[in-house]
C-alpha positions, 0 to 999 in steps of 0.5 A, spaced: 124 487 348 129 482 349 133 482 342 139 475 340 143 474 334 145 467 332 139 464 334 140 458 330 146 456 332 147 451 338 148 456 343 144 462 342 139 456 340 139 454 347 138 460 350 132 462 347 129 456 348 131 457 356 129 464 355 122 463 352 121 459 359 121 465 363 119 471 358 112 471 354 114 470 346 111 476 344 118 479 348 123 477 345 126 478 337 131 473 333 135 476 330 139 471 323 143 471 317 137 466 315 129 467 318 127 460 314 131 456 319 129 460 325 122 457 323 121 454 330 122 460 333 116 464 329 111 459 330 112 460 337 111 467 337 118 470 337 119 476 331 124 473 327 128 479 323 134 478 317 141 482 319 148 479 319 154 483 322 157 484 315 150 488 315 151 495 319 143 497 316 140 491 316 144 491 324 141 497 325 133 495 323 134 489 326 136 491 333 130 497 333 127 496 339 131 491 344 132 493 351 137 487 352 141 484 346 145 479 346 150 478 341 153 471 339 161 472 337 162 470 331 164 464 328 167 465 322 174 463 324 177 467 317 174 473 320 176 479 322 171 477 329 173 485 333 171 488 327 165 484 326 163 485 334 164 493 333 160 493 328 155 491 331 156 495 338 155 501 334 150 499 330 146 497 338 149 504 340 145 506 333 139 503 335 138 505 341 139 498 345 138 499 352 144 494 354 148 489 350 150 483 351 155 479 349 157 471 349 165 472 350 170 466 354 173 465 361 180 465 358 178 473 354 186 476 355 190 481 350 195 477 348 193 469 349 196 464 345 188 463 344 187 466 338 179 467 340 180 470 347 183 475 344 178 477 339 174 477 346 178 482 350 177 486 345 171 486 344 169 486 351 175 493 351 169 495 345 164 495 349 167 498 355 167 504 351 161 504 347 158 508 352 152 502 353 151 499 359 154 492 358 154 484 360 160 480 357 158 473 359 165 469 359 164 462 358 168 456 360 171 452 356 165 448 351 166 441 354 163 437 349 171 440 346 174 434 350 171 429 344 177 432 340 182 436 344 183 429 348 183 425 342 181 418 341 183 415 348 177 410 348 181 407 343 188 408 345 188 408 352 191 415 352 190 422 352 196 425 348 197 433 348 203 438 346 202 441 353 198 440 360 194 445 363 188 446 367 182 448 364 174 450 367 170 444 362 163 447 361 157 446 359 155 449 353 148 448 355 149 450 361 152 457 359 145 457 355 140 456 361 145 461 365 144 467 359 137 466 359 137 467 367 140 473 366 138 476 361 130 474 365 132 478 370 137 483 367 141 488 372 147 484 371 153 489 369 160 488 367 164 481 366 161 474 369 165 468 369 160 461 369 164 456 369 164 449 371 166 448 379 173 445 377 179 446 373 183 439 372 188 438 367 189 433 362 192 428 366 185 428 371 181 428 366 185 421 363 184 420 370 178 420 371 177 417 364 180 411 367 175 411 373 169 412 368 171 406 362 174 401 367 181 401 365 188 405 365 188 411 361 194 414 362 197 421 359 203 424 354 205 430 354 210 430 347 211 437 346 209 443 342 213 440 336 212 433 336 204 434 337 204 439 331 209 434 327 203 428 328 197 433 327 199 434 320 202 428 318 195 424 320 192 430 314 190 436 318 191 442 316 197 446 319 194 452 321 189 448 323 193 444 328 197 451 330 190 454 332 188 449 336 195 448 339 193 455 342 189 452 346 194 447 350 199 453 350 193 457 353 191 452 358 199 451 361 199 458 362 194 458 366 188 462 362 182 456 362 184 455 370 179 459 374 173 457 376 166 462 379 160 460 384 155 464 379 153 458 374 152 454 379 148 459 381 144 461 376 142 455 374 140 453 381 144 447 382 151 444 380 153 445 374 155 439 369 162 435 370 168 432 366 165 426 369 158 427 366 161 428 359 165 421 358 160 418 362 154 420 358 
């Protein structure tokens, strides 16, 4: 049995849909905070099951059974998130699951400017020690983020960012396809990396902008400071805008700049692009 939480967000969504391409449906179970809205995987013959991972009994039901769980990261950026994860390794370990699987980030470090990746490396330290055997699918960076992270540069003509660095965009939909890959075939131990095949900065993706629109988009690199002073003075929340500034920080560092063969792999064909994304 083949077990994934989050079912009905965008993508585990995915992944299941990908997943029952290659599985029967009566091999796989989802797992979700509310089944009305997983009504179009119970059609199809999916087992649908209530838990949330504030739930360690309702986990424990709900995970009965699963040769391979994939377990989504949470969302809830209010959230103690290692917290919630661990609680669901031990409620996995409770359960006896065969493996877990667990959807982390390419840029997963202890420390990192990027609250999120932090989360990950200790999530991924937690199932290390968990005694399962484990996967943790590192993602790149979700591409379809570019529409607010390089701000509105169709109507200005320039992407303004604090700092500058490479970043592996991918494919959310692509990281789903590859999860249910893997999760078909099983055997996969330890961290993967599926990222896209390149890594550019902001400035080539103004570049490349520029290409795709026709006209120049040029790029700004104004610094941390100015950049959050323009955040909050255009209405966004401050430590919204200090999140999100830990992304660039992360970037420049280096964190989102490598790059791996195994999506493409995966996927049986290359990976979307940057390009792909401002085109379509």
């Amino acid at each position: 049995m083949i077990t994934v939480t989050g079912a009905t967000g965008a993508l585990n969504g995915a992944t299941v849909d990908h997943l029952l391409e290659r599985v029967p449906a009566a091999e796989v179970t989802v797992v979700v905070r509310d089944p009305a809205r997983a009504q179009r995987f119970a059609d199809r013959g999916v087992a649908v099951r209530r838990a949330g991972y504030d739930d360690p009994a309702a986990m424990r039901a709900a995970f009965a059974g699963a040769d391979q769980l994939l377990l989504v990261s949470s969302n809830d950026p209010g959230a103690d998130g290692v917290a919630l994860h661990t609680a669901a390794v031990e409620a996995a370990v409770d359960a006896g699951v065969g493996r877990v699987l667990y959807t982390s980030h390419q840029g997963a470090a202890d420390p990192s400017p990027f609250a999120p990746a932090v989360v990950h490396a200790r999530t991924e330290q937690v199932l290390a020690a968990s005694g399962l055997a484990w996967t943790s699918l590192r993602n790149g960076f979700y591409m379809h983020s570019l529409d607010w992270l390089a701000g509105p540069w169709r109507e200005t003509g320039e992407v303004v960012v604090p700092v500058d660095g490479p970043v592996s965009w991918t494919a959310r939909e692509d990281a789903a396809k590859a999860a249910a890959v893997v999760l078909a075939a099983g055997g996969y131990d330890g961290p993967l990396t599926l990222t896209a095949a390149r890594a550019p900065t902001f400035a080539e993706v103004a570049t490349l902008a520029g290409e795709v629109t026709g006209r120049p988009v040029g790029t700004a690199v104004v610094g941390p400071d100015a950049w959050l002073a323009a955040q909050t003075d255009a209405g966004r929340p401050a430590h919204v805008a200090r999140f999100t500034l830990g992304m660039y920080e992360a970037a420049a560092q280096g964190l989102f700049a490598g790059t791996d063969p195994l999506l493409g792999e995966l996927l049986g064909r290359e990976p979307r692009t940057v390009r792909d994304q401002l085109t379509g």
